[in-house]
ZAMARGU-4260 file (C-alpha; in steps of 0.2 Angstrom, whole numbers, plus 5000, padded with zeros to 4 digits):
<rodrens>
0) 4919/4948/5439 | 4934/4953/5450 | 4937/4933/5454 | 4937/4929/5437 | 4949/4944/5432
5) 4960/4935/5445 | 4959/4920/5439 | 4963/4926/5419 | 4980/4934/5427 | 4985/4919/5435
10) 4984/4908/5422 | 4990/4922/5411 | 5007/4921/5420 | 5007/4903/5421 | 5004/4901/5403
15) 5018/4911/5399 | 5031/4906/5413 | 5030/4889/5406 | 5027/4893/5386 | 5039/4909/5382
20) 5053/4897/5374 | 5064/4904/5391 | 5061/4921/5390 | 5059/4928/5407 | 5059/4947/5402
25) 5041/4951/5398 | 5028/4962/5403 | 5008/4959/5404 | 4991/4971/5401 | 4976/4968/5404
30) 4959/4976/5395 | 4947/4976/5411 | 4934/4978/5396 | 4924/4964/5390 | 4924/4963/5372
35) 4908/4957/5365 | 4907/4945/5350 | 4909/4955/5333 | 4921/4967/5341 | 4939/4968/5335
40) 4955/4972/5338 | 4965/4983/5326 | 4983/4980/5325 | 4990/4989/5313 | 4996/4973/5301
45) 4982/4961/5307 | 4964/4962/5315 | 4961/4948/5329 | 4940/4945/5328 | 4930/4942/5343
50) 4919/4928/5343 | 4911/4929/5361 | 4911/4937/5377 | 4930/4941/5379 | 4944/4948/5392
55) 4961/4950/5383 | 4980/4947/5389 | 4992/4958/5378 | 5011/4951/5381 | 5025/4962/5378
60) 5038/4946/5374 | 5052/4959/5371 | 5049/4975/5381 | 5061/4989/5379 | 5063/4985/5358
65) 5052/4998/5352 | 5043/4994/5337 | 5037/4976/5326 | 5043/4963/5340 | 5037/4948/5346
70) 5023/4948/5356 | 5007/4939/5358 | 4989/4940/5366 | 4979/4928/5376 | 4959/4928/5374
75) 4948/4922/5390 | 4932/4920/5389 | 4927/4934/5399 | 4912/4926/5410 | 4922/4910/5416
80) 4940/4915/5413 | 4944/4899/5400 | 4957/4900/5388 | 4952/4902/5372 | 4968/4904/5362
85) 4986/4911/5357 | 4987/4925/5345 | 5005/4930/5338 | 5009/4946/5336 | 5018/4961/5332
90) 5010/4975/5340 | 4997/4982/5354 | 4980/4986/5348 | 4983/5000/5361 | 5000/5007/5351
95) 4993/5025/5349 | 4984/5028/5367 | 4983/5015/5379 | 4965/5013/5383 | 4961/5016/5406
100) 4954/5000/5405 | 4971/4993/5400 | 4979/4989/5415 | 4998/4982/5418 | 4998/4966/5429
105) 5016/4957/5428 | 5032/4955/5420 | 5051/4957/5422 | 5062/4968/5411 | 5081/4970/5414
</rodrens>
């Protein structure tokens, strides 16, 4: 689990050193958790839906702007590390109490 973990921060950071329309000032969590199919995510305006074994980015596009800013989240499948997809956001699902299996793992912030 630890390899793939590895390789989902990797290609986390690669994903979005190359795809953040220039932004360098980011930051990046990881939930450790492995979120089963059915499971979902509530953000407060949106609910992402999990259909399979998943390990989810959440990136902080504009750290230090406090609330409803751009941000996104990056789903892996969680036994092999592939991409699934981009979710736009606004909000952590962890905005009222950041879960112990959320870990920080990158980013920049002036």
């Amino acid at each position: 689990m630890t390899d793939v973990i590895e390789s989902i921060k990797k290609d986390a950071e690669k994903r979005v050193l190359q795809n953040n329309d220039g932004n360098q000032e980011f930051l990046m969590y990881i939930d450790n958790k492995k979120f089963e199919k059915g499971e979902k995510l509530d953000i407060i305006s949106e609910q992402i839906k999990i259909d399979q074994p998943t390990t989810v980015v959440f990136v902080d596009d504009e750290p230090g702007r406090n609330f409803a800013h751009r941000c996104h989240y990056l789903l892996y499948d969680a036994n092999s590390g592939k991409f699934i997809k981009k979710v736009p956001a606004q909000f952590p699902y962890f905005m009222m109490k950041t879960p112990k299996t959320v870990q920080p793992f990158w980013g920049f912030s002036s």
